[in-house]
C-alpha positions in Angstrom: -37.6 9.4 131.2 -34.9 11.5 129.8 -33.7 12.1 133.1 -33.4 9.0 133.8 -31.2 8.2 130.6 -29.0 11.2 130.9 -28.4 9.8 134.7 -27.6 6.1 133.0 -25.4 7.7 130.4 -23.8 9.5 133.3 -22.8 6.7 135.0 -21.7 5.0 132.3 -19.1 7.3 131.7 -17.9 7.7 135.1 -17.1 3.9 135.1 -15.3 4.3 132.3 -13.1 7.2 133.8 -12.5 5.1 137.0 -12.1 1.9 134.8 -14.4 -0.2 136.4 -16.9 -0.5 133.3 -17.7 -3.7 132.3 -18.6 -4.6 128.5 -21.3 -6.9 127.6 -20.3 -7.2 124.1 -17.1 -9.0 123.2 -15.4 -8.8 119.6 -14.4 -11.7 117.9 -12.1 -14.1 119.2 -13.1 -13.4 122.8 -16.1 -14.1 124.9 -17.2 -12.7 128.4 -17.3 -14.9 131.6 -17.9 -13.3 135.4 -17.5 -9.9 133.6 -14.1 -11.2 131.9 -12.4 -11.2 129.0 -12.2 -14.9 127.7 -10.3 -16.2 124.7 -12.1 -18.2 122.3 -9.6 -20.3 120.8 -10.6 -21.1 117.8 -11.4 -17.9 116.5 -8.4 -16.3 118.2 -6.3 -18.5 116.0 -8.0 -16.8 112.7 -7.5 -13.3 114.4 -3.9 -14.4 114.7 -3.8 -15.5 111.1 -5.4 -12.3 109.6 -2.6 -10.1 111.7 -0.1 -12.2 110.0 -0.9 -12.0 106.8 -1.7 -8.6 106.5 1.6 -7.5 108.0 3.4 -10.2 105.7 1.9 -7.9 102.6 -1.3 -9.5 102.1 -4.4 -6.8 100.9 -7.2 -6.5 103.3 -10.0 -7.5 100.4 -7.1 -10.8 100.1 -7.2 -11.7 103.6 -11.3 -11.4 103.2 -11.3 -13.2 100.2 -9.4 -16.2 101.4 -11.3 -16.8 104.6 -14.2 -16.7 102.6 -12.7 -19.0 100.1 -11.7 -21.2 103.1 -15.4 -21.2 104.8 -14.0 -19.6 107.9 -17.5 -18.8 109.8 -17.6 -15.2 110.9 -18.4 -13.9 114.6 -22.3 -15.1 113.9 -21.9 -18.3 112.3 -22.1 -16.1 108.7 -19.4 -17.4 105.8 -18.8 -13.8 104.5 -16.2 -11.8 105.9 -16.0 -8.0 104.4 -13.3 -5.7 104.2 -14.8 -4.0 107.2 -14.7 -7.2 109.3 -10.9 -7.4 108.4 -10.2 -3.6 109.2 -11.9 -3.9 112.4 -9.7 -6.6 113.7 -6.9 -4.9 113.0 -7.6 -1.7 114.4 -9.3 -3.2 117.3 -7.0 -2.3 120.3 -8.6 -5.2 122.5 -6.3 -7.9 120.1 -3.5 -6.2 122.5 -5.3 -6.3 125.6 -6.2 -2.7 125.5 -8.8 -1.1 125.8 -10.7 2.3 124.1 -14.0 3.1 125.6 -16.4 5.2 124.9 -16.2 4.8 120.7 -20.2 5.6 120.6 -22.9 7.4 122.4 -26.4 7.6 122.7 -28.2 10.3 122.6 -31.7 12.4 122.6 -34.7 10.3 120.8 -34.9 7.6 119.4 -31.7 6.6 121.0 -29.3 5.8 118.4 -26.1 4.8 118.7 -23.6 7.1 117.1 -20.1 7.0 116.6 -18.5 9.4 118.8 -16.0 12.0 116.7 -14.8 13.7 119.1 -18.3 15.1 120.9 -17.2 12.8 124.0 -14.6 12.3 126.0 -12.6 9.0 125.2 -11.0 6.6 127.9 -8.0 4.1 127.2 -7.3 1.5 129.4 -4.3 -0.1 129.7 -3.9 -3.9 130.3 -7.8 -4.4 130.5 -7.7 -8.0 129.0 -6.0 -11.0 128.0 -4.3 -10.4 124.5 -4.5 -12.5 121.4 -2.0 -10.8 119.5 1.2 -9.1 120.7 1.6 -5.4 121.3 4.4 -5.6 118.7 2.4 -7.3 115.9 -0.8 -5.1 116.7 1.7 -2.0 116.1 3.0 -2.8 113.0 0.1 -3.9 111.7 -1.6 -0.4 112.9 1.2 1.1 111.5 0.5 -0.5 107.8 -2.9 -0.2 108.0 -2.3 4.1 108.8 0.1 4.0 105.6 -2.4 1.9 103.2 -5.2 4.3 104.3 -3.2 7.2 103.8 -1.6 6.3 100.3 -5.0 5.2 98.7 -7.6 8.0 100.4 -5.6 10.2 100.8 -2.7 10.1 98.6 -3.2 12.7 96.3 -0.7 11.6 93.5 -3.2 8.0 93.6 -6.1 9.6 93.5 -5.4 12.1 90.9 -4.5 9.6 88.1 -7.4 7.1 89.3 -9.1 8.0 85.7 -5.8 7.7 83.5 -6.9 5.9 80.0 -10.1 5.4 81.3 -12.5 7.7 80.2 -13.4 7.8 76.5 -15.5 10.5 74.4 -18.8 9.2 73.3 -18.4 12.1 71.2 -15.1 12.0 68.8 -13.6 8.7 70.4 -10.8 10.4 72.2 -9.2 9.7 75.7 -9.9 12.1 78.7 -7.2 13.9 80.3 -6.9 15.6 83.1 -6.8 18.9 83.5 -5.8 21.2 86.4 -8.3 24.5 87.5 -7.4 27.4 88.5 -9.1 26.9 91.9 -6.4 23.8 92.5 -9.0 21.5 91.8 -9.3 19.2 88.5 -11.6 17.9 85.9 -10.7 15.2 83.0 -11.0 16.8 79.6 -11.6 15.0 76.2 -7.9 15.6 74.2 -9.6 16.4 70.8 -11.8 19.2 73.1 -8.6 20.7 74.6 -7.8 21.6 71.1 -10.8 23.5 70.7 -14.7 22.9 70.7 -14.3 23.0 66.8 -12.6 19.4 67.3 -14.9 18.4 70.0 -17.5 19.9 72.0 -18.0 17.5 74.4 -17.4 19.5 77.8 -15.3 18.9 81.1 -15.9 16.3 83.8 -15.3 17.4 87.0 -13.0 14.8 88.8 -15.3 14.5 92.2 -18.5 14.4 89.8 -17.1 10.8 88.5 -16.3 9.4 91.8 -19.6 10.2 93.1 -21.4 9.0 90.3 -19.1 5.5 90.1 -20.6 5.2 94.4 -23.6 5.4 92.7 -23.4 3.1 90.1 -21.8 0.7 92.2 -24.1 0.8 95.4 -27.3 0.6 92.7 -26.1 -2.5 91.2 -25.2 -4.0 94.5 -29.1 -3.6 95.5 -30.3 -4.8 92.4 -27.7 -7.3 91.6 -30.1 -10.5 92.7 -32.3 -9.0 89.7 -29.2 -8.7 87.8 -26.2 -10.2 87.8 -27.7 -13.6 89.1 -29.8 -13.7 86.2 -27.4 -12.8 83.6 -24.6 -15.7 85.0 -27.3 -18.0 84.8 -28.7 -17.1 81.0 -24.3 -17.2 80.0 -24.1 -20.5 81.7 -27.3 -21.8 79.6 -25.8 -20.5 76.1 -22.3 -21.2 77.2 -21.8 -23.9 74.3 -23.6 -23.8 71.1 -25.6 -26.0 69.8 -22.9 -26.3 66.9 -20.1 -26.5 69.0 -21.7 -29.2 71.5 -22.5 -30.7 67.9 -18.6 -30.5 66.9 -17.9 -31.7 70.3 -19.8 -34.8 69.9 -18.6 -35.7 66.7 -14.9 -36.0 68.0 -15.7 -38.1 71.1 -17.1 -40.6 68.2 -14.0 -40.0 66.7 -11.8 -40.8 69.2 -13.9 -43.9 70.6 -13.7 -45.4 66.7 -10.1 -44.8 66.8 -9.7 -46.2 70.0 -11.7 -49.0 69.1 -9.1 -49.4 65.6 -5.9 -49.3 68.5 -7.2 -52.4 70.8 -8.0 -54.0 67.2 -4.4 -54.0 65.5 -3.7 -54.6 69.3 -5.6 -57.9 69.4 -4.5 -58.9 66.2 -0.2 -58.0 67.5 -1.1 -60.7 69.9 -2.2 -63.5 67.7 0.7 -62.5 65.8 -1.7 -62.0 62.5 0.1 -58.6 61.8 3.8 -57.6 61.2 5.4 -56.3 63.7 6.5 -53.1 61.9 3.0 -52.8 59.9 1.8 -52.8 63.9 4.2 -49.9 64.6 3.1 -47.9 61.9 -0.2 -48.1 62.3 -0.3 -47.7 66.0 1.9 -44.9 65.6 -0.6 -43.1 62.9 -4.0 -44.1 64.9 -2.2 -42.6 68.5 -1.6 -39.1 66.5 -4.9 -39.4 65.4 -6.1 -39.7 68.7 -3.5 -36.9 69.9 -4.8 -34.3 67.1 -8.5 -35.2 67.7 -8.1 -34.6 71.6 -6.1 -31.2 70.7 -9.3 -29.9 68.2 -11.8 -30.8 71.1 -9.4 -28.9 74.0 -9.4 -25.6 71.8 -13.1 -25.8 71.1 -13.6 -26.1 74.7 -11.1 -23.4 75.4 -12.3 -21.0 72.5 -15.6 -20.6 74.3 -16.5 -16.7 74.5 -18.5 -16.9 77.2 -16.1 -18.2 79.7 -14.7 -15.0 80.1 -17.7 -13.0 80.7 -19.2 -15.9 83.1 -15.8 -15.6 85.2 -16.3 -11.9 85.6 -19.9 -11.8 86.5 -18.3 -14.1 89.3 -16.0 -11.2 90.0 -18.8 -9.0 90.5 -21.0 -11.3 92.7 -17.7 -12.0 94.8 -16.8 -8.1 95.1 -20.3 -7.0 96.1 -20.1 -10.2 98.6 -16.8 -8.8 100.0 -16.8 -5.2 99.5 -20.7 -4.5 100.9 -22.3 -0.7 99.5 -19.3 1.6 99.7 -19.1 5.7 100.8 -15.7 6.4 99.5 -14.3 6.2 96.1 -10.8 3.9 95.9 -8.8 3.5 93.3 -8.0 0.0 93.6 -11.6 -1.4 94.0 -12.9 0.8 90.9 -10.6 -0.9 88.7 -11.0 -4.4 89.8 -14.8 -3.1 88.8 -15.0 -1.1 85.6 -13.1 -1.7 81.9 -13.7 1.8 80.7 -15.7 5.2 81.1 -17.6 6.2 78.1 -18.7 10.2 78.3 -20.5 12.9 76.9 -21.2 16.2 78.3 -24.4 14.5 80.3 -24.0 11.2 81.1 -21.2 8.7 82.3 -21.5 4.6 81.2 -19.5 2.8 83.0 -18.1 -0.4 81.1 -17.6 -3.2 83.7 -15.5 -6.0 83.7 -18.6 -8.4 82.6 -19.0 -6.4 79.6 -22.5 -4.9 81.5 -23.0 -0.9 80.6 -24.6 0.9 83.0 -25.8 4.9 82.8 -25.4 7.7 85.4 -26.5 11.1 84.4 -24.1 13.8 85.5 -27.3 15.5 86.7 -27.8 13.1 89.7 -24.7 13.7 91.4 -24.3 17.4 91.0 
């Protein structure tokens, strides 16, 4: 049997040198007739959008977020795109009728697909289908999507300040710095510490030890969030508006009907010309700002509500978990769309999220 699938493999590979391989699968925005590469219009119309926007300055998680808003279905049928979805497209050479064979491999058993890093040859083919974008608009958008990539994962000047303000000391209450090593590396030190562990003896983080254990948060309470953050929307949507406030509510709808009721009164009474006109005036004039100022208390009561906040940022969450998927690298911008502040001591991180949730990792788990 293995034989046999090293002689398959084989001959895979050859058609790929010679060019005369043909793919079964076909990535969004196309479909495959008599071994061709069709367009699918419809899609190919989003594909063309998302190039578009993200070389016009629009964010990949924007782009993702928008179709989603917009209930653009996905290659499946599926209404959520991720950020990988997005990043596929636009580093998918095929959008310029190109195309790059031999991305992965199988190989021994179980035969698992894995993504080929270099361990086999490549083969680029030129002209191999029908384009959706053009080679210009792929390019620049390749070229943006290199930069982006570069700046935020690799960008050393980002990634060092990622922490800045963050991180405060469960300890003495004082802001982490950070703090150069002599092996180049870095670590974020509590201020009052730095001073000396007579002022603080709360220890040094190392920087890579609070990127792994934010992945770990994260990709915990994405499994769990069903069991969390579902639950928790729902219980702040139930006690969104007190009972006293609904109360106070109440009372100035009664209000304003009574007064309102009053204004078609005097109104009644103007017409059968049983009031004076400028007794009429006046007392329209004081039952409207009655009505006015009644309306105004019942708007801030409505806006003062605490829990709107906290119930718009569970929402975050759901929508970045829906969006973003588990993650494997630590970026700047998505941890901060995430977390409000990093509480420490010299054993465990909580990470404050934007919901107001706190949430432990021990320093232990990701040494």
């Amino acid at each position: 049997m293995t034989s046999i699938a090293q002689n398959m493999r084989m001959s895979c590979s050859a058609r790929m040198k010679l060019g005369t391989y043909k793919q079964v699968n076909a990535p969004y925005g196309y479909y495959i007739e008599n071994d061709e590469f069709k367009i699918n219009e419809e899609q190919a119309q989003v594909v063309r959008v998302i190039f578009r926007a993200y070389i016009e300055g629009k964010s990949i998680y924007k782009i993702a977020d928008e179709l989603n808003q917009a209930g653009v279905p996905t290659k499946f049928g599926g209404v959520t795109w991720r950020i990988k979805d997005i990043s596929y497209i636009l580093s998918n050479v095929r959008y310029k009728g190109d195309a790059l064979l031999q991305k992965s491999y199988r190989d021994g058993f179980p035969y698992k697909a894995k993504k080929n890093r270099g361990e086999k040859d490549k083969y680029y083919k030129y002209n191999a289908n029908v384009p959706i974008v053009s080679r210009e608009e792929f390019d620049k958008a390749e070229k943006l999507l290199s930069k982006r990539r570069e700046l935020y994962y690799s960008g050393r000047t980002i990634q060092e300040h990622s922490f800045s303000h963050m991180i405060v000391c469960r300890e003495c209450g004082s802001i982490y710095r950070k703090k150069d090593r002599w092996d180049g590396k870095y670590a974020w030190v509590c201020r009052q510490h730095d001073y000396g562990v007579h002022k603080c003896t709360s220890k040094p983080i190392d920087d890579i030890y609070i990127r792994k254990a934010y992945i770990l948060m994260y990709n915990r309470l994405k499994e769990n969030q069903e069991y969390i953050l579902q639950p928790m929307l729902s219980q702040v949507e139930m006690i969104r508006t007190s009972s006293a406030e609904k109360t106070l509510i109440k009372d100035i709808n009664i209000q304003i009907a009574q007064t309102t009721e009053q204004v078609l009164s005097i109104n009644r009474l103007k017409a059968k010309g049983l009031i004076e006109p400028v007794s009429y005036m006046e007392e329209s004039n004081r039952l409207n700002e009655q009505i006015i100022k009644l309306r105004k208390q019942k708007k801030k009561f409505q806006q003062k509500n605490e829990f709107d906040k906290v119930i718009d940022n569970i929402r975050k969450l759901i929508k970045e978990f829906e969006i973003t998927g588990a993650i494997a690298e630590f970026n700047k911008e998505q941890f901060r769309r995430v977390v409000q502040k990093i509480y420490a001591d010299s054993d465990t991180l909580t990470f404050k999220l934007i919901n107001n949730m706190e949430l432990d990792i021990r320093i232990e788990e990701v040494l």
